[in-house]
Biotite code that builds the C-alpha atoms (Angstrom):
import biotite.structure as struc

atoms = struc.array([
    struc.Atom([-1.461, 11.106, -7.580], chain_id="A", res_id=1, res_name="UNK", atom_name="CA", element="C"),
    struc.Atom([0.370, 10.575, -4.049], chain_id="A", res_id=2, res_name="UNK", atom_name="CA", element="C"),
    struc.Atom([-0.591, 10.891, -1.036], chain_id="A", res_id=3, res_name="UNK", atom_name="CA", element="C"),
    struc.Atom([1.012, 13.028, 1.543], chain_id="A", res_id=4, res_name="UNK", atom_name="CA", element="C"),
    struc.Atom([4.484, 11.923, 1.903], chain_id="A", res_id=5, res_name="UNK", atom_name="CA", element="C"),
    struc.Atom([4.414, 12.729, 5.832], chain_id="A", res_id=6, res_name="UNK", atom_name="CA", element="C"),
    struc.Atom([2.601, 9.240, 5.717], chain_id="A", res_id=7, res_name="UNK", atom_name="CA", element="C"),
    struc.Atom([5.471, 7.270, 4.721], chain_id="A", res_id=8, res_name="UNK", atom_name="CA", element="C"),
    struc.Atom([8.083, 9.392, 6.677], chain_id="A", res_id=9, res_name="UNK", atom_name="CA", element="C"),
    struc.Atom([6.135, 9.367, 10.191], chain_id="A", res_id=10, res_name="UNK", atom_name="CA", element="C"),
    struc.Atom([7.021, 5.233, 9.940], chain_id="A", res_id=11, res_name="UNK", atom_name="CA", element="C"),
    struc.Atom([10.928, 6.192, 8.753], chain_id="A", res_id=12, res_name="UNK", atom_name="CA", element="C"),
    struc.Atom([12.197, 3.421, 11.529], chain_id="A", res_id=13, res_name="UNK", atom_name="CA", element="C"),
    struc.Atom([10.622, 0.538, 10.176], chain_id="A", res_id=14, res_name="UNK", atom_name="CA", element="C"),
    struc.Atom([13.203, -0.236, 7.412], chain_id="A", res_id=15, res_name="UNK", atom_name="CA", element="C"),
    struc.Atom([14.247, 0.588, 3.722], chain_id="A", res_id=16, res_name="UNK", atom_name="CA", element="C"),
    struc.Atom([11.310, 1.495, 1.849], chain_id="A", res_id=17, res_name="UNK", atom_name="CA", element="C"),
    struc.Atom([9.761, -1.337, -0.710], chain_id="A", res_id=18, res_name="UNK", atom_name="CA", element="C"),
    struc.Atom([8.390, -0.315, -4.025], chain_id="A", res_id=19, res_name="UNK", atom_name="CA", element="C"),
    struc.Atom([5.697, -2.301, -6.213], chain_id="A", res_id=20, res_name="UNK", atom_name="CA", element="C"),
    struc.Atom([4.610, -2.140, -8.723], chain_id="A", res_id=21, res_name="UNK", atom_name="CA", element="C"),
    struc.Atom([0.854, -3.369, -9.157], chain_id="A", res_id=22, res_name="UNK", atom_name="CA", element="C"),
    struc.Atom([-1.693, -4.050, -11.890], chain_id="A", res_id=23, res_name="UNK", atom_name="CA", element="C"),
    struc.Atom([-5.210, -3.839, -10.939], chain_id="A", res_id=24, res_name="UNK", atom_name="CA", element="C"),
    struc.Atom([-8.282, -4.578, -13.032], chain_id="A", res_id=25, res_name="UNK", atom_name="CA", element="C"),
    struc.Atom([-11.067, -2.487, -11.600], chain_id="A", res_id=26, res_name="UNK", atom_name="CA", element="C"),
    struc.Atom([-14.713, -3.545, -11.372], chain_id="A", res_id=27, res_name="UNK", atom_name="CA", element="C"),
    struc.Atom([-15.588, -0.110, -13.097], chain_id="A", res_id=28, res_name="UNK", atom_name="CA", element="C"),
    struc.Atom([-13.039, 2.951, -13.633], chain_id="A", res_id=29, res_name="UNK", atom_name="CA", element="C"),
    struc.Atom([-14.503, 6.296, -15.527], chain_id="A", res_id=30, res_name="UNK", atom_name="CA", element="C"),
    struc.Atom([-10.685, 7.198, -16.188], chain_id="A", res_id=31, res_name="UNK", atom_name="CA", element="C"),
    struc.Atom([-9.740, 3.448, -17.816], chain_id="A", res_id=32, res_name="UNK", atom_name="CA", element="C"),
    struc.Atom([-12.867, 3.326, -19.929], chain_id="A", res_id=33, res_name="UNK", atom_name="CA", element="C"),
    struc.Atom([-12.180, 7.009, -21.292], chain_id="A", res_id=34, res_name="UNK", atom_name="CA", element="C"),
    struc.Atom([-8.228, 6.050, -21.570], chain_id="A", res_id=35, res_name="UNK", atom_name="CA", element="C"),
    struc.Atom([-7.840, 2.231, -21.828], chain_id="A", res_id=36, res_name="UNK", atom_name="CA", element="C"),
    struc.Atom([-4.270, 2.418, -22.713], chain_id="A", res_id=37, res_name="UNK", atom_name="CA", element="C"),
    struc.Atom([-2.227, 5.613, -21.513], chain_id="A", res_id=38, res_name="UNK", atom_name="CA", element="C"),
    struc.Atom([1.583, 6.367, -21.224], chain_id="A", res_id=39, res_name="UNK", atom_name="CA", element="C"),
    struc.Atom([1.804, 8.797, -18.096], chain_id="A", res_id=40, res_name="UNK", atom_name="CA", element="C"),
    struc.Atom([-1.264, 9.386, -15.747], chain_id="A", res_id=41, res_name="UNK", atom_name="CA", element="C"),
    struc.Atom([-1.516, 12.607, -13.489], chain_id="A", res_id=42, res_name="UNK", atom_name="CA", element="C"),
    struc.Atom([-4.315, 12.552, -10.865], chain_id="A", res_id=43, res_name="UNK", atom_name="CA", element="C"),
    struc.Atom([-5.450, 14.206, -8.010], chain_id="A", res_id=44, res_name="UNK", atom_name="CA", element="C"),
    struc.Atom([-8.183, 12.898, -5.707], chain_id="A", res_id=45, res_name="UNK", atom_name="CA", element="C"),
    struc.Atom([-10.613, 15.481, -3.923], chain_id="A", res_id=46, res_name="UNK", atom_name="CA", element="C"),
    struc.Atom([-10.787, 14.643, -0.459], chain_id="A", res_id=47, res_name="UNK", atom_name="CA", element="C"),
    struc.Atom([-12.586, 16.918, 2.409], chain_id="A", res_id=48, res_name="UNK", atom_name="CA", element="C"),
    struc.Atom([-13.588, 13.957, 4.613], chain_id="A", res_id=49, res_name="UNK", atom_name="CA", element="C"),
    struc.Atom([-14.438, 11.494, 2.412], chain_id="A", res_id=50, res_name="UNK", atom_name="CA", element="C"),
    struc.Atom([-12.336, 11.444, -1.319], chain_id="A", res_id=51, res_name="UNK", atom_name="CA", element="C"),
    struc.Atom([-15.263, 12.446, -3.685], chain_id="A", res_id=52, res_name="UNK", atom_name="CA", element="C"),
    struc.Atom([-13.863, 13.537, -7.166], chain_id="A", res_id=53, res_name="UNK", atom_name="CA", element="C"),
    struc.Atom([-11.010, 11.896, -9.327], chain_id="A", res_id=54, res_name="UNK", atom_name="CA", element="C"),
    struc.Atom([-9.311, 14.799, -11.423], chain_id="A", res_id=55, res_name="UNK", atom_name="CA", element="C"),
    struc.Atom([-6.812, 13.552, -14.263], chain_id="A", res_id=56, res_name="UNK", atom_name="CA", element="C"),
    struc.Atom([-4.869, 13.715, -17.083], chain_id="A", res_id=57, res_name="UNK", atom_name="CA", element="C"),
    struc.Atom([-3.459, 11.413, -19.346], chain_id="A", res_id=58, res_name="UNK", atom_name="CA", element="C"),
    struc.Atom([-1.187, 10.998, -22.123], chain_id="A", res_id=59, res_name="UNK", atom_name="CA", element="C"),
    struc.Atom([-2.311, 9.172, -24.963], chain_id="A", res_id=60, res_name="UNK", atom_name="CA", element="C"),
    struc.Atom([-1.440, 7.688, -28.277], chain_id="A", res_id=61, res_name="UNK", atom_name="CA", element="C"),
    struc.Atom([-3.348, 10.281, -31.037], chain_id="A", res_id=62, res_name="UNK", atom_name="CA", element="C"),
    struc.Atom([-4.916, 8.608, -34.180], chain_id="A", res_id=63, res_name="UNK", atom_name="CA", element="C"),
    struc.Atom([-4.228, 12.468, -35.265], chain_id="A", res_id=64, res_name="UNK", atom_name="CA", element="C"),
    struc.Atom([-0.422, 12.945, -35.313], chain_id="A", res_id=65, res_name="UNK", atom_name="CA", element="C"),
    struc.Atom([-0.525, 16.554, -37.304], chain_id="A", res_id=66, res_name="UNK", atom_name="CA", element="C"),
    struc.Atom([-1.298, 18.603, -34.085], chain_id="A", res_id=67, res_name="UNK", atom_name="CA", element="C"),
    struc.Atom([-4.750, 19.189, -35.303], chain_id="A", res_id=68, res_name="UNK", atom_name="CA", element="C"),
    struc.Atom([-7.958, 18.891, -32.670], chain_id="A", res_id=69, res_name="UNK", atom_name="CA", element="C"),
    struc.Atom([-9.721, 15.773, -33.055], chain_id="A", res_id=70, res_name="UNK", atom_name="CA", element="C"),
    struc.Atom([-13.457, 16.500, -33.111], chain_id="A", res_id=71, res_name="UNK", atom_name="CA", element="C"),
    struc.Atom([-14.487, 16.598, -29.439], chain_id="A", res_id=72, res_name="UNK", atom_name="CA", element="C"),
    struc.Atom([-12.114, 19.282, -27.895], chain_id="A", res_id=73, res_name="UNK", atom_name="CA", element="C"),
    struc.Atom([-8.819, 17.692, -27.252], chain_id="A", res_id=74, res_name="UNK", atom_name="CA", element="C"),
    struc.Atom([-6.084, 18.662, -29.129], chain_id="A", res_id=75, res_name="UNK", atom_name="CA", element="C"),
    struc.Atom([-2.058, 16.316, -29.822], chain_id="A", res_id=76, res_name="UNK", atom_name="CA", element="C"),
    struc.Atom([0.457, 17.031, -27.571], chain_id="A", res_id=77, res_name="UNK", atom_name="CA", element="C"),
    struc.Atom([2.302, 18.988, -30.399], chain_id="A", res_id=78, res_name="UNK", atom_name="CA", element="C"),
    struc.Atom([2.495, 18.839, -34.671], chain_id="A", res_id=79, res_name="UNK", atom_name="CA", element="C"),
    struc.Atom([3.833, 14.965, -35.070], chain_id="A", res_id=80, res_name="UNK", atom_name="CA", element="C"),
    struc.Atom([3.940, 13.870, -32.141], chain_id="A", res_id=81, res_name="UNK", atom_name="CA", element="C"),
    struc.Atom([1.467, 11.516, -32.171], chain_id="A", res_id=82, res_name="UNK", atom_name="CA", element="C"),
    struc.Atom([-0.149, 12.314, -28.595], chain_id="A", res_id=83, res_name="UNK", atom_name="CA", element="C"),
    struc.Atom([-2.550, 13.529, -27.127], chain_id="A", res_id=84, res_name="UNK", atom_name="CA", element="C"),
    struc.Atom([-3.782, 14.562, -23.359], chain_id="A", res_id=85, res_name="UNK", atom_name="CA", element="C"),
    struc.Atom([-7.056, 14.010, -21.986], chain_id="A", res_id=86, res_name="UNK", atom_name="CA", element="C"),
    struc.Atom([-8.439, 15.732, -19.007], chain_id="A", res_id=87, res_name="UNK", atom_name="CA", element="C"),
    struc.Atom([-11.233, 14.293, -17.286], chain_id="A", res_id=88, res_name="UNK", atom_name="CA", element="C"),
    struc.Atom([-12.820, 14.528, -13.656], chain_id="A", res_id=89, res_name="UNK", atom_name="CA", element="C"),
    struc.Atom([-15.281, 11.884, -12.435], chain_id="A", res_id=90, res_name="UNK", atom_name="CA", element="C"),
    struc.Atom([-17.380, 11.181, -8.869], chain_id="A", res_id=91, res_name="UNK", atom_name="CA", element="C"),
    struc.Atom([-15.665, 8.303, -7.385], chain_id="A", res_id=92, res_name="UNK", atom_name="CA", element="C"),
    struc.Atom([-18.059, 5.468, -6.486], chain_id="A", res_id=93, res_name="UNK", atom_name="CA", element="C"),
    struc.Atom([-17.355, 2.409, -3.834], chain_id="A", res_id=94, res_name="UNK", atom_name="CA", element="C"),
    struc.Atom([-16.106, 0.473, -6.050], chain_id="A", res_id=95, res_name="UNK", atom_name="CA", element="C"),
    struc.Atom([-13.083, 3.005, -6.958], chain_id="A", res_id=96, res_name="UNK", atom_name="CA", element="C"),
    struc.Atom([-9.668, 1.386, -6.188], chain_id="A", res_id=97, res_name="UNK", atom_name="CA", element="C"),
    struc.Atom([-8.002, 4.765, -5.272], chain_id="A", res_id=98, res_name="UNK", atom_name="CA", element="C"),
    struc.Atom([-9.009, 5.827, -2.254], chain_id="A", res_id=99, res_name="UNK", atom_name="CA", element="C"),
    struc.Atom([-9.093, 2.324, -0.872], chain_id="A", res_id=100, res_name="UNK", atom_name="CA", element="C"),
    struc.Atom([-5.311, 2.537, -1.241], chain_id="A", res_id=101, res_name="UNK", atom_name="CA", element="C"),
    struc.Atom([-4.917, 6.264, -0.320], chain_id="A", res_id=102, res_name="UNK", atom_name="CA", element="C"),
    struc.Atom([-6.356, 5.386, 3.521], chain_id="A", res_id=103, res_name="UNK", atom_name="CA", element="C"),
    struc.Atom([-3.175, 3.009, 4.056], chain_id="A", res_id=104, res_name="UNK", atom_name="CA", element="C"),
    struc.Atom([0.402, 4.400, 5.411], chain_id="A", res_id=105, res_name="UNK", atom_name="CA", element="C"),
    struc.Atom([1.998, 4.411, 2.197], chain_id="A", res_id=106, res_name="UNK", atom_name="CA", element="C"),
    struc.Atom([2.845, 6.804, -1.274], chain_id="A", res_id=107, res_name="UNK", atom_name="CA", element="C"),
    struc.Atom([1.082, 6.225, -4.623], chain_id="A", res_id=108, res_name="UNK", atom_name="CA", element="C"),
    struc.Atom([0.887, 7.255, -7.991], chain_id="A", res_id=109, res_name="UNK", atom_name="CA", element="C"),
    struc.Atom([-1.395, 6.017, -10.731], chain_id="A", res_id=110, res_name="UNK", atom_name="CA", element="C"),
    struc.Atom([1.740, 5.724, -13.594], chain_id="A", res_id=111, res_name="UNK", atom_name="CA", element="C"),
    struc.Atom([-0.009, 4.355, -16.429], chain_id="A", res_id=112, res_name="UNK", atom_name="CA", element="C"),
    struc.Atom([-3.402, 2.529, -18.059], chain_id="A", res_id=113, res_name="UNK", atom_name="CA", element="C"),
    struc.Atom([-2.514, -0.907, -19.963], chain_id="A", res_id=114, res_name="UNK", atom_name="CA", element="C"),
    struc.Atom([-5.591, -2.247, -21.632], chain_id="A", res_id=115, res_name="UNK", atom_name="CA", element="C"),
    struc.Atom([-7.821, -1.585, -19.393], chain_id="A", res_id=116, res_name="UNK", atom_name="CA", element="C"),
    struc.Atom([-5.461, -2.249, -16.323], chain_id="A", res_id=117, res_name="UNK", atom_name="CA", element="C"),
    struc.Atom([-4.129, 0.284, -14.065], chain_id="A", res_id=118, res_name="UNK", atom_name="CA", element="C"),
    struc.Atom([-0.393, 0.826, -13.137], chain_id="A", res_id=119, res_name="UNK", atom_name="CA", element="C"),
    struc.Atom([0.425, 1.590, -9.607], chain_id="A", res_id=120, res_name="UNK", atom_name="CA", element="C"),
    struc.Atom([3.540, 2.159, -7.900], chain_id="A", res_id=121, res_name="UNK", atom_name="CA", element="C"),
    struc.Atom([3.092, 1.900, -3.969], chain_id="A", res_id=122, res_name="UNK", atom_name="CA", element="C"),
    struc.Atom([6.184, 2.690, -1.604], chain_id="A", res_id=123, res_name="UNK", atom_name="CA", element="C"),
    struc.Atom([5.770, 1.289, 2.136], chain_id="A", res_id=124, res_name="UNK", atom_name="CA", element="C"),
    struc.Atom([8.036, 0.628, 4.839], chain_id="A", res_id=125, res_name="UNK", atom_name="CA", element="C"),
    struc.Atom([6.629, -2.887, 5.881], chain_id="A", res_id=126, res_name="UNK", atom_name="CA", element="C"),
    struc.Atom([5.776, -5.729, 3.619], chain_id="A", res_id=127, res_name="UNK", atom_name="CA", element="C"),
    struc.Atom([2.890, -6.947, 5.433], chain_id="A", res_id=128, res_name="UNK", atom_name="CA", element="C"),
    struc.Atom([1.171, -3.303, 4.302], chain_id="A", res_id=129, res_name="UNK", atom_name="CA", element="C"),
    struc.Atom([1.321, -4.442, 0.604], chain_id="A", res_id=130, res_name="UNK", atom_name="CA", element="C"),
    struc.Atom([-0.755, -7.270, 1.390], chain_id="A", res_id=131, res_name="UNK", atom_name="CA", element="C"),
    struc.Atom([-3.158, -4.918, 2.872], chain_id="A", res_id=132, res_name="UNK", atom_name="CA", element="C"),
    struc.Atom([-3.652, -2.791, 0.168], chain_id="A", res_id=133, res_name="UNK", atom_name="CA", element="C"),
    struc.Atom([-3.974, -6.167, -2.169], chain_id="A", res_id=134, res_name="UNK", atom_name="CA", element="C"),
    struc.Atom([-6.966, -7.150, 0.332], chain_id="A", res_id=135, res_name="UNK", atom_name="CA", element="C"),
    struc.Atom([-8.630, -3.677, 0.237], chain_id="A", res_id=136, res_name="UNK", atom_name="CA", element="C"),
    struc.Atom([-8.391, -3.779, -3.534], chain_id="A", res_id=137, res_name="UNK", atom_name="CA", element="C"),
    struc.Atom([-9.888, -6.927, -3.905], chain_id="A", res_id=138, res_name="UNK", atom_name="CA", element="C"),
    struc.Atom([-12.594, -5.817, -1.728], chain_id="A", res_id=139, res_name="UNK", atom_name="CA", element="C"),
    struc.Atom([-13.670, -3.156, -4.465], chain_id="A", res_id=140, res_name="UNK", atom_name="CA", element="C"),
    struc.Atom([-14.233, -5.846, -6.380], chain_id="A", res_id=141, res_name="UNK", atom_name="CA", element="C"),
    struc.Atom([-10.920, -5.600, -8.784], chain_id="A", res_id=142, res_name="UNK", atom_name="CA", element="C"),
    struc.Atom([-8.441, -8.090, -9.243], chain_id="A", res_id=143, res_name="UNK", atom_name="CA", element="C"),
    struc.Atom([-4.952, -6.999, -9.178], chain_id="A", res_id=144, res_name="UNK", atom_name="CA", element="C"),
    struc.Atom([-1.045, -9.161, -9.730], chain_id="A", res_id=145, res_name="UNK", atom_name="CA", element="C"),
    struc.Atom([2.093, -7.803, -8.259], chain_id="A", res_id=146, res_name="UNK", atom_name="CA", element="C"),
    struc.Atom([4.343, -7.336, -10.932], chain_id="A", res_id=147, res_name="UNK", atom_name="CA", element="C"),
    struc.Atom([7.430, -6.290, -9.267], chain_id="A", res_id=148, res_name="UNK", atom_name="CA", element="C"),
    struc.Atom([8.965, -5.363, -6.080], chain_id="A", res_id=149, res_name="UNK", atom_name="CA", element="C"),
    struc.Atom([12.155, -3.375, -4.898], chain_id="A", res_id=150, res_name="UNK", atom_name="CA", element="C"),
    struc.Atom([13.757, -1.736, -2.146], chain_id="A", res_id=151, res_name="UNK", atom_name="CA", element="C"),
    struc.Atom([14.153, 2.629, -2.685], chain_id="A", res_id=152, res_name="UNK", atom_name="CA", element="C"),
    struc.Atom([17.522, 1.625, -3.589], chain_id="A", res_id=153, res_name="UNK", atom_name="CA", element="C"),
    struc.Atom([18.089, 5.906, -3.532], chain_id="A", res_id=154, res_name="UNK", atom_name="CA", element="C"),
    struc.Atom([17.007, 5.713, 0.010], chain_id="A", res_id=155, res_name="UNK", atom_name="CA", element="C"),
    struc.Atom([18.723, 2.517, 0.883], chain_id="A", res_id=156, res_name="UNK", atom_name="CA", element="C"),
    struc.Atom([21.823, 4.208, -0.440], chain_id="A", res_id=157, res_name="UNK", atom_name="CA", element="C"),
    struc.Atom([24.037, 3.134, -3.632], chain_id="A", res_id=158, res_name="UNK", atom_name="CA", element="C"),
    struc.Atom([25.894, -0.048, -1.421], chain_id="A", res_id=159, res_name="UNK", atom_name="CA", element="C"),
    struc.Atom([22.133, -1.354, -0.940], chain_id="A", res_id=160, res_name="UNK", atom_name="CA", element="C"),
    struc.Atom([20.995, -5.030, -2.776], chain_id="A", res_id=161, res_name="UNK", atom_name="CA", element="C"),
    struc.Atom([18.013, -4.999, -4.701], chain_id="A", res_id=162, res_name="UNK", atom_name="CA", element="C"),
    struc.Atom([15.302, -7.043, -2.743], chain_id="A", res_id=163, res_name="UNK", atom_name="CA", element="C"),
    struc.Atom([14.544, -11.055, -4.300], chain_id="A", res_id=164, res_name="UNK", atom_name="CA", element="C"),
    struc.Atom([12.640, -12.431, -1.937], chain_id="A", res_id=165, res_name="UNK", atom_name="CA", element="C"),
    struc.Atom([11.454, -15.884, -2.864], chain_id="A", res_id=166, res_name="UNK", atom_name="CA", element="C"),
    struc.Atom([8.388, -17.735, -3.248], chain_id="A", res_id=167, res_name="UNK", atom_name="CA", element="C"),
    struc.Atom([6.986, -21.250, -1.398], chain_id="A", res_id=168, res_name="UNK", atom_name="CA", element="C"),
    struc.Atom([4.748, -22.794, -3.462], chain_id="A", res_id=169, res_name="UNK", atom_name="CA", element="C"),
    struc.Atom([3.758, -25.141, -0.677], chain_id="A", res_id=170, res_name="UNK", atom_name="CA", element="C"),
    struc.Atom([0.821, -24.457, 0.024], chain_id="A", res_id=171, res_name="UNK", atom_name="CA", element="C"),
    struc.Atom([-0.956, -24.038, -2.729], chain_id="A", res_id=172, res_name="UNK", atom_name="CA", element="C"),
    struc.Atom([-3.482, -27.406, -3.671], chain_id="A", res_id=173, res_name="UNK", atom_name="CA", element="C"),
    struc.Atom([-3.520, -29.384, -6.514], chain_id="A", res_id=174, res_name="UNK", atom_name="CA", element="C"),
    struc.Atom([-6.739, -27.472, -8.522], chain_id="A", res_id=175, res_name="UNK", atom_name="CA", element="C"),
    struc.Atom([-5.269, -24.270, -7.712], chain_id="A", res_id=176, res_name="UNK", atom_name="CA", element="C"),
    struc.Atom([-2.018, -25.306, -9.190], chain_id="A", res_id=177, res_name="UNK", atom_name="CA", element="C"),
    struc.Atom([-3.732, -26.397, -12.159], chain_id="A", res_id=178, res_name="UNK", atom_name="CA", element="C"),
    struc.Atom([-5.420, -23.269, -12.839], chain_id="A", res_id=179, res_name="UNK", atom_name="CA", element="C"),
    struc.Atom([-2.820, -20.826, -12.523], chain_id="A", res_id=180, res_name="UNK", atom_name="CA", element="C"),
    struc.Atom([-0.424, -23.331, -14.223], chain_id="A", res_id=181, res_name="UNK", atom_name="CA", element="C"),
    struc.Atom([-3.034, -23.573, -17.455], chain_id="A", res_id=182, res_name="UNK", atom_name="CA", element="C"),
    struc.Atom([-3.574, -19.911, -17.099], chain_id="A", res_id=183, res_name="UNK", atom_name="CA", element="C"),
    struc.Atom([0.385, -18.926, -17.610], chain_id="A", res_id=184, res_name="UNK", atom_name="CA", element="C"),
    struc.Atom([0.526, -21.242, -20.374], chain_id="A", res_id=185, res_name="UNK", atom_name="CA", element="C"),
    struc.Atom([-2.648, -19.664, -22.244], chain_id="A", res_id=186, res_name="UNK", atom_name="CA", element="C"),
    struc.Atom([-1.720, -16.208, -21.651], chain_id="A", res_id=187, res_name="UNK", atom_name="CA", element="C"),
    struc.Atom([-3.899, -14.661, -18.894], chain_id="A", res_id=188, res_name="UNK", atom_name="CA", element="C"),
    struc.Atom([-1.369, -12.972, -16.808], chain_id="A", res_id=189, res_name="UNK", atom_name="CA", element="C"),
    struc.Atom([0.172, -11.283, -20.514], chain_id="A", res_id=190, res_name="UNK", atom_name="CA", element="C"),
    struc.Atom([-0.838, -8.109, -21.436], chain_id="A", res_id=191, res_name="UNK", atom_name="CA", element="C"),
    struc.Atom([-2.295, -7.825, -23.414], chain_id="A", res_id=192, res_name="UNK", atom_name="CA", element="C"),
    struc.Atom([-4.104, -11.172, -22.102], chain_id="A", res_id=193, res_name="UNK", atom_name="CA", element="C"),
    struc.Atom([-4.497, -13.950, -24.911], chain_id="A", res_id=194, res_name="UNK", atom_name="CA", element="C"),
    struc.Atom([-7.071, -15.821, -22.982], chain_id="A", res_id=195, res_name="UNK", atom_name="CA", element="C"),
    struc.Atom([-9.718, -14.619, -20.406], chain_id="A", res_id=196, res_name="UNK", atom_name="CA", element="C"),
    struc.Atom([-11.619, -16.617, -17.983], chain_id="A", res_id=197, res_name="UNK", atom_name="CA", element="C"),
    struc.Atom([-14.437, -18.221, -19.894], chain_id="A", res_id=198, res_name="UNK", atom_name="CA", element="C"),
    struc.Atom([-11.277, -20.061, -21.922], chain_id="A", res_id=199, res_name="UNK", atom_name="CA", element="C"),
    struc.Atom([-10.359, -21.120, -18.498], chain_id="A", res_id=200, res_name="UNK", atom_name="CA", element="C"),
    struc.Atom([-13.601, -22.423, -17.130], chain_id="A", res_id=201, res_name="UNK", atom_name="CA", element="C"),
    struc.Atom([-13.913, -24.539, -20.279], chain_id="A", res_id=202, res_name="UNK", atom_name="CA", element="C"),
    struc.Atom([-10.323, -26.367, -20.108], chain_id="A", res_id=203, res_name="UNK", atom_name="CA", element="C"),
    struc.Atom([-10.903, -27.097, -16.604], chain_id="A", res_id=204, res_name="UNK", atom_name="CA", element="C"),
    struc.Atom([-14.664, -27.860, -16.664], chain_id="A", res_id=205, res_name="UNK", atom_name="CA", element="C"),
    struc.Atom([-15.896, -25.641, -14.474], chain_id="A", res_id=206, res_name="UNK", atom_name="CA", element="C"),
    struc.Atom([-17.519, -22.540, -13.804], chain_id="A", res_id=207, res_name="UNK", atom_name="CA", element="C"),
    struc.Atom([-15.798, -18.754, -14.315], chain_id="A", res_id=208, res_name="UNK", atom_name="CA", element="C"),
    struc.Atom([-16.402, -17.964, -10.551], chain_id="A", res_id=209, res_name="UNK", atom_name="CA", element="C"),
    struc.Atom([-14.464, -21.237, -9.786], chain_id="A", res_id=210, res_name="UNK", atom_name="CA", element="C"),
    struc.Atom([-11.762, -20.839, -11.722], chain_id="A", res_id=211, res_name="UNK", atom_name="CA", element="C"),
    struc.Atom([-11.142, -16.855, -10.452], chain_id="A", res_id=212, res_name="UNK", atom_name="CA", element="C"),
    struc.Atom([-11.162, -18.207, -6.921], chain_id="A", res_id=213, res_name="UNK", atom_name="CA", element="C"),
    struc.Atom([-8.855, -20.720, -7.632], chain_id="A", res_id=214, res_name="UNK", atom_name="CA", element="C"),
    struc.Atom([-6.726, -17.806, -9.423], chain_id="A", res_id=215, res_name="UNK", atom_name="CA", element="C"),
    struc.Atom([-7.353, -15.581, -6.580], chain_id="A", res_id=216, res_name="UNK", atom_name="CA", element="C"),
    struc.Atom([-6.335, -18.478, -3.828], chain_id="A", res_id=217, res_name="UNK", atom_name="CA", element="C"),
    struc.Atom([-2.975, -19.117, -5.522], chain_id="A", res_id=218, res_name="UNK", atom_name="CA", element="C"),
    struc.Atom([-2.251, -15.672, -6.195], chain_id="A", res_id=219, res_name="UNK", atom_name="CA", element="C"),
    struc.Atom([-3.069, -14.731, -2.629], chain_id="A", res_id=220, res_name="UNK", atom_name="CA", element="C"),
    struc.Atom([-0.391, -17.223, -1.266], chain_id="A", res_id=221, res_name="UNK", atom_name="CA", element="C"),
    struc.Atom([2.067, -16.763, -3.803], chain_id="A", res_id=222, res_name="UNK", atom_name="CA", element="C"),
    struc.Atom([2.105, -13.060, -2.716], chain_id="A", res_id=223, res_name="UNK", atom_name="CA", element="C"),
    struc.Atom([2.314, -13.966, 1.186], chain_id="A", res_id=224, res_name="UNK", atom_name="CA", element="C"),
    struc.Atom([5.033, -16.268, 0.420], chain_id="A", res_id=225, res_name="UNK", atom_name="CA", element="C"),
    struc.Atom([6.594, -13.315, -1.694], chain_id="A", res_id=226, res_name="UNK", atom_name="CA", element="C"),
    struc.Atom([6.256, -10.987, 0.911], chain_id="A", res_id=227, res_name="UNK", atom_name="CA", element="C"),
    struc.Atom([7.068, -13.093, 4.005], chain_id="A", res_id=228, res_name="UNK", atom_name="CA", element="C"),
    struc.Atom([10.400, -13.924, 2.180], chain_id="A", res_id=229, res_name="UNK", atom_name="CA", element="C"),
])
C-alpha cells in the first residue's frame, strides 16, 4: 500500500529521496496474526476522512503444495508451487501502525510479514521525517528497528553514492549500553529472535518494562545519531 505519490513529489526540493527499511512489532495487527510470516504483502487502506478498513493480500508459504484448496476457502498459488494467497479485510483500530504512517509526507508499502513483524519501506525527502514516523509508531504502542537506509539511488541518478551515515554512541548511559549490548549478544534484534524480554529482565535483574525502556532509549539515540549523520 502507498500513499499518494503527489506527497513525496510536492517536497521534490528538499534533496535525494532516503529509503528505509523498517521492522515494526505491532501491539495488535489482524493481518500479522492471520499471516505471521508472508513473502509479498498488497494492501490498500480505506480512507474517507478517517482510514477505517485495511484490505490485503498476501503471499504465503502453503503446507499444500499440489494446488489443491486447503479446507477453509483459499486455494495455492498454482499445482507445486508451494503458495498460497490470502485475502483478508479488517477495521483498523488505534492501535494500527498504518495510518499513523500514512498521515506523514512520505511513500509506503507494507513489503512483507517476518514472524510476526512487519516490513516497511518508507521513502522521504528529509531525515528528520523518519524519526517522526518512528515516534508515531511507537505511540501505537509497537516497537519498531531501522534496518536499513539508502538514498533512491534511480532518482539520485547512476553517479550517486549510496548513503552511510554514521552512528555516535555518545550519549547513550552505561545501563542502556548494557542492555542493548546483552540483547545483541542473546539474539533479540535476530529474526527470528532467540531471546525475548523476560530473558532480558532476568540477566539484568530487573523488570521487562525496564529493560524495553532501556532498549527503547538506546535505540532512540542510535537512530538520531543515524539520521543526524
Amino acid at each position: 500500500m502507498a500513499t499518494d505519490a503527489s506527497a513525496a513529489t510536492s517536497s521534490e526540493s528538499r534533496g535525494t529521496p532516503l529509503e528505509a527499511t523498517l521492522l515494526v512489532d505491532p501491539p495488535d495487527c489482524p493481518l500479522a496474526r492471520k499471516a505471521p510470516n508472508a513473502a509479498a504483502v498488497s494492501q490498500t487502506l480505506s480512507c474517507a476522512g478517517d482510514c477505517r478498513t485495511c484490505h490485503s493480500e498476501v503471499t504465503v508459504a502453503s503446507r499444500n503444495a499440489n494446488g489443491k484448496g486447503n479446507g477453509n476457502g483459499n486455494r495455492t498459488a498454482g499445482r507445486g508451487s508451494g503458495r498460497k494467497r490470502i485475502h483478508t479485510s479488517a477495521d483498523i483500530g488505534s492501535d494500527c501502525v498504518c495510518p499513523a504512517i500514512s498521515a506523514f509526507d512520505c511513500v509506503f508499502s507494507l513489503e512483507s510479514i517476518r514472524d510476526g513483524s512487519l516490513v516497511f519501506t518508507i521513502v522521504v525527502r528529509d531525515r528528520e521525517l523518519i524519526t517522526d514516523i518512528v515516534a508515531a509508531i511507537r505511540e501505537t504502542g509497537g516497537s519498531v528497528r531501522l534496518e536499513r537506509i539508502t538514498t533512491d539511488e534511480a532518482e539520485a541518478g547512476a553517479g550517486a553514492e549510496r548513503d552511510e551515515p554514521s552512528v555516535d554512541a555518545a550519549d547513550i548511559t552505561a545501563k542502556q549500553r548494557e542492555a542493548i549490548e546483552l540483547a545483541v549478544e542473546l539474539g533479540y534484534y535476530d529474526r527470528p529472535r532467540r531471546t525475548d524480554l523476560q530473558e532480558l529482565a532476568d540477566r539484568l535483574e530487573i523488570s521487562r518494562s525496564a529493560v524495553s525502556q532501556r532498549l527503547n532509549a538506546a535505540e532512540s539515540k542510535l537512530l538520531r545519531s543515524f539520521l543526524s549523520s
